[in-house]
C-alpha positions as CSV (number, residue, x, y, z in Angstrom):
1,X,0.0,0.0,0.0
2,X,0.9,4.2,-0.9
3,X,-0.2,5.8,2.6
4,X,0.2,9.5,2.9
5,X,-0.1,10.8,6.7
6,X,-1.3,14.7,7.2
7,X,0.3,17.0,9.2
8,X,0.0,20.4,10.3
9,X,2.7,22.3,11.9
10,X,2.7,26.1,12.2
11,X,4.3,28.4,15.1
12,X,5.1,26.4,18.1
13,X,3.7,23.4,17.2
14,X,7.1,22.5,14.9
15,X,8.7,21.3,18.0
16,X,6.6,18.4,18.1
17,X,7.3,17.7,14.0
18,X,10.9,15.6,14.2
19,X,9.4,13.4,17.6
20,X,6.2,12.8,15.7
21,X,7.9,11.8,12.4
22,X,10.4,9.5,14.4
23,X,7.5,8.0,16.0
24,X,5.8,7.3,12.9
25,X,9.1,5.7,11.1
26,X,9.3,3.2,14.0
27,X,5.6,2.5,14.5
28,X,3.4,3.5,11.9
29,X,2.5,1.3,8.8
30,X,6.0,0.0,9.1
31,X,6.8,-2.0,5.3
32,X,4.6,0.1,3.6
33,X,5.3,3.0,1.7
34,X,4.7,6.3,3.5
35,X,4.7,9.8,2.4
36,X,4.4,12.5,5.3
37,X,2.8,15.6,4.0
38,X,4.1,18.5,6.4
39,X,2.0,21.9,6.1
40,X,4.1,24.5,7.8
41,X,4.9,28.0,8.2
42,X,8.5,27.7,6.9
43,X,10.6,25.0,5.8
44,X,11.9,22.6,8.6
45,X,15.4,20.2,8.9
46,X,13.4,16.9,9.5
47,X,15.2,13.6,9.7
48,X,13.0,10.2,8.2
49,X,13.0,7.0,6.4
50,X,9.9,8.3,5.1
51,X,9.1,10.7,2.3
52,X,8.7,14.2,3.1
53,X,6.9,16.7,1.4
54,X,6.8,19.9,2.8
55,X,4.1,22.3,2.0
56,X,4.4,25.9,2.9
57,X,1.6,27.4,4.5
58,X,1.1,31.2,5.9
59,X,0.9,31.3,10.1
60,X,-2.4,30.5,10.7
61,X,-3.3,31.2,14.3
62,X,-5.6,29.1,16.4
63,X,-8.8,28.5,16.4
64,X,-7.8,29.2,11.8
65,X,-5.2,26.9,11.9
66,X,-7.9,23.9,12.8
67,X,-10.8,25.4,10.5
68,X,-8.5,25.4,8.0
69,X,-7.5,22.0,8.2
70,X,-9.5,20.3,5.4
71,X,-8.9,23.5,2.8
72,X,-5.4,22.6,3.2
73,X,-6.0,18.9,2.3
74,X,-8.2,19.9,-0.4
75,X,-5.5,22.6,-1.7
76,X,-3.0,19.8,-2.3
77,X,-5.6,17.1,-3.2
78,X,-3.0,16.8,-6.7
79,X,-0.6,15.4,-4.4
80,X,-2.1,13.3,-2.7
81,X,-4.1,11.4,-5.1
82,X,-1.7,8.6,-5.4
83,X,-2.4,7.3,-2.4
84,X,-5.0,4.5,-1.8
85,X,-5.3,5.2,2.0
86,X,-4.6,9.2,3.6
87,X,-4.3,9.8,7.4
88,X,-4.3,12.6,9.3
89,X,-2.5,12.6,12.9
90,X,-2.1,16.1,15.3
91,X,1.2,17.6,15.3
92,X,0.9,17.0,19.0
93,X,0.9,13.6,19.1
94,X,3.4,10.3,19.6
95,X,2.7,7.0,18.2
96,X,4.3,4.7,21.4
97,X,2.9,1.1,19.7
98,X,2.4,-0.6,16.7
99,X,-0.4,0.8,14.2
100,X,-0.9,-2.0,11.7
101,X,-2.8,-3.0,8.7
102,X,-5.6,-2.9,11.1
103,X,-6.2,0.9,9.9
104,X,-6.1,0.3,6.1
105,X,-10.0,0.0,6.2
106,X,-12.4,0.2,3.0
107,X,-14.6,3.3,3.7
108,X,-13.4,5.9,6.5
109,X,-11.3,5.9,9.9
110,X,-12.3,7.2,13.0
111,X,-11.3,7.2,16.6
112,X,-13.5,7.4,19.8
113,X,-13.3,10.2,22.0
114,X,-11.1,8.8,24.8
115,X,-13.2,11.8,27.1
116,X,-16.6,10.2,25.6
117,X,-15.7,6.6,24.8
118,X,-17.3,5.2,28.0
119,X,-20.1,8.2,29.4
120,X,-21.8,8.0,25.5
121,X,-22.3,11.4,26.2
122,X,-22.1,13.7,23.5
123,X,-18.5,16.6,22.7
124,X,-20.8,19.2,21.0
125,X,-24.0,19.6,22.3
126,X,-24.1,23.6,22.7
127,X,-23.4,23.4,18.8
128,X,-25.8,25.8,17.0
129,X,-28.0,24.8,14.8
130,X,-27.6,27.7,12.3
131,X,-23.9,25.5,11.6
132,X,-23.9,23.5,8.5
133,X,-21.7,20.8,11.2
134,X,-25.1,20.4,13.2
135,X,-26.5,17.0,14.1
136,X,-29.6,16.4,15.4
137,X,-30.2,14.5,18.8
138,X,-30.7,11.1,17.1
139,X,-27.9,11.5,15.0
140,X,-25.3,11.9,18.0
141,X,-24.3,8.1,17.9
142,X,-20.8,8.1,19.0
143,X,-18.7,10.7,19.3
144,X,-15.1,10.8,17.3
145,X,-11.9,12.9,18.1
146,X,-10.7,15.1,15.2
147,X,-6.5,14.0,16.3
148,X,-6.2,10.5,14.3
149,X,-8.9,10.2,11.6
150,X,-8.3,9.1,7.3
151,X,-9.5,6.3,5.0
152,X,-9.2,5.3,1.4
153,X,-7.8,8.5,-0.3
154,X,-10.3,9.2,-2.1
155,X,-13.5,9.1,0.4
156,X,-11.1,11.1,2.7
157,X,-10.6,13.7,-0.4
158,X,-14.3,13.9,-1.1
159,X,-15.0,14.2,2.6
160,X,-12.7,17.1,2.9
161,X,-14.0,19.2,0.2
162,X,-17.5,18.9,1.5
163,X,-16.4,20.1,4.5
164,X,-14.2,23.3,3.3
165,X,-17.4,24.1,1.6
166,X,-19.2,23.9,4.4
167,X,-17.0,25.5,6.7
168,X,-16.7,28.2,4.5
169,X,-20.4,28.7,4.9
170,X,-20.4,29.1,8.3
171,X,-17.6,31.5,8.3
172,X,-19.6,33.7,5.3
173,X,-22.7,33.5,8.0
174,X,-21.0,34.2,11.0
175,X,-21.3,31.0,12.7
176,X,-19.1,28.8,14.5
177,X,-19.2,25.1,15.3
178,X,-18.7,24.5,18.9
179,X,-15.3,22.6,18.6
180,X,-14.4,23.8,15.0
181,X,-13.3,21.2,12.8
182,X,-13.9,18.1,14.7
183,X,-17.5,18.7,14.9
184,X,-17.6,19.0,11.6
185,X,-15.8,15.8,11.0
186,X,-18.3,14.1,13.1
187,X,-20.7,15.4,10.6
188,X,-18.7,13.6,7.8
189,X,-18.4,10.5,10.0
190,X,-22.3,10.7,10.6
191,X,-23.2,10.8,7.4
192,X,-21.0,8.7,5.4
193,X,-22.3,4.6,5.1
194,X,-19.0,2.8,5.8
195,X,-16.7,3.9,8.2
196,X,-14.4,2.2,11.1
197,X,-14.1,3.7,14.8
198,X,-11.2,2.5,16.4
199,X,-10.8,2.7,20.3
200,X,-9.4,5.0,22.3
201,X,-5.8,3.7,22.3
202,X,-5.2,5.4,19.2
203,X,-5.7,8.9,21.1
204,X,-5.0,8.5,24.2
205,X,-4.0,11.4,26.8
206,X,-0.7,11.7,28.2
207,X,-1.7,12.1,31.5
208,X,-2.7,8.7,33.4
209,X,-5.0,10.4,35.9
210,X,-7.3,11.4,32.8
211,X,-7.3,7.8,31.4
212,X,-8.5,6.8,35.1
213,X,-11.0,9.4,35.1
214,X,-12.6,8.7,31.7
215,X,-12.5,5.1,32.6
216,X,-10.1,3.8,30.1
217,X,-7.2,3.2,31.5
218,X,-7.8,-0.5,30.9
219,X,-6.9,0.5,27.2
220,X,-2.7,0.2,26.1
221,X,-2.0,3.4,24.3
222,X,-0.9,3.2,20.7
223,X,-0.9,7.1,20.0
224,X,-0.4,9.8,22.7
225,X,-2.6,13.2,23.0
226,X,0.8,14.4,24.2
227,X,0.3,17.0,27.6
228,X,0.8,20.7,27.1
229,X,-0.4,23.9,28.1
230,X,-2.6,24.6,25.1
231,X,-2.6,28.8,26.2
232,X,0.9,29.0,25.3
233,X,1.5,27.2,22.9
234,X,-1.3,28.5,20.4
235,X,0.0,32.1,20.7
């Protein structure tokens, strides 16, 4: 299989590029051949058995950077189109275990919300429903983190056009999904026929004491929601 993986690195978050990268060379898809696409504010030094492609972006600032997201997948759809399966992982993130063939799904790939995996409760209820990312109540099946999400390229690709589009819309109305783009990727995920949640080990906090509080530490982690002070670094 042709994997590309997704990731978005601007300002502060380019610390997290190299770990991330060596992570993926040592966990991720190992025997396949992978092609990191790196969207960042200025080119980086990066170190990786993988391909690279760097793809220069302006310094978006948060909450744009993450509303942005699928524009920039959309932007560069040409390069991607080789692919059969695309992935996107958070700059902020670690893989720490082995992410096999198990992810190379027909359809789309999600993850439960590690904070809403056991409660069933819902991430985005205060979402208005002026927002084109709106889901009525008996839509809200199971709620999906936006950190580690893909699928066969070009479902993902299709996916993330509809989304720019819509996320476009609410910006021309003035409207703003409650927890921008991942509540409009559990539109996507809501309305698309075949897709695969994985569990929570494939986004798992950092910090132990959440795991415990969610009820999940009984999962191993396989990708870390690395800790950080999320004030500073999105300055």
């Amino acid at each position: 299989m042709k994997v590309g993986i997704i990731i978005i690195t601007t300002g502060q978050y380019k610390q997290f590029a190299q770990p991330l990268i060596k992570s993926i060379d040592e966990y991720f898809l190992t025997g396949h051949d992978k092609t990191i696409f790196l969207f960042t504010d200025e080119q980086q030094e990066l170190k990786s058995c993988s391909t690279i492609k760097q793809i220069i972006i302006p310094s978006f600032k948060f909450p744009e950077v993450t509303l942005r997201r699928y524009w920039m997948i959309t932007s560069s759809a040409e390069l991607m189109k080789e692919c059969t399966h695309l992935f996107y992982l958070d700059a902020d993130s670690l893989v720490v275990s082995v992410v096999g063939d198990e992810i190379l799904v027909d359809g789309l790939l999600a993850t439960s919300h590690p904070g809403y995996h056991v409660s069933k409760l819902w991430g985005d209820s205060n979402n208005p429903e002026t927002s084109t990312s709106f889901l009525p109540t008996e839509l809200r099946k199971q709620y999906v983190c936006g950190g580690f999400q893909g699928g066969e390229s070009k479902l993902y690709l299709d996916v993330a056009e509809l989304l720019t589009i819509n996320i476009i819309t609410d910006i021309n109305n003035v409207v703003q999904a409650e927890w921008h783009d991942e509540t409009f990727w559990n539109y996507a995920v809501h309305h698309t026929t075949n897709v695969t949640i994985l569990d929570p080990s494939y986004m798992m906090p950092q910090q132990t004491h959440l795991r415990k509080l969610w009820g999940i530490d009984n999962f191993a982690p396989k990708i870390l929601a690395l800790e950080k002070n999320h004030n500073e670094i999105r300055q």
